[in-house]
Residue, then its C-alpha position, 0 to 999 in steps of 0.5 A: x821934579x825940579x831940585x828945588x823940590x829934591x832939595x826939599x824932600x832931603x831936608x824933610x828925611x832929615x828932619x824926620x830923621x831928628x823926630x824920630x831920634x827925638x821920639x826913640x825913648x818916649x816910643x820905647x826904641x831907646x833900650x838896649x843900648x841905641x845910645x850910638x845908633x841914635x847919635x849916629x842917625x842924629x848926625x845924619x839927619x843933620x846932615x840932610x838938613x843942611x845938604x837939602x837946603x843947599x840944594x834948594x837954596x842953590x837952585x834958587x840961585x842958579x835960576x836967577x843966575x840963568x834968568x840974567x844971563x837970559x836978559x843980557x843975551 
């Protein structure tokens, strides 16, 4: 699996993750007082949003990168 695709999969939890924050009151999982829990997996799916972007888009780069520097040598 080539980072491109790890950096793919993360960001996918963490939209799953903003789902099922999203989902959490109309499935019924928003009682009993999750009002911090959900704040806090929000966050994190946020979070992996932008690290697994970051990943993909810097192995993209990283790829051409080694692609020039192939060219030159």
């Amino acid at each position: 699996m080539t980072r491109r695709q790890v950096g793919i999969l993360i960001a996918i939890a963490g939209v799953l993750a903003c789902v099922l924050v999203a989902l959490a009151d109309p499935l019924g999982l928003g009682h009993d007082g999750l009002g911090p829990k959900k704040d806090a997996l929000l966050a994190i799916g946020v979070l992996l949003i932008v690290i697994g972007l970051v990943v993909a888009l810097r192995s993209r780069h990283t790829k051409q990168l080694e692609e020039m520097h192939h060219m030159r040598g």
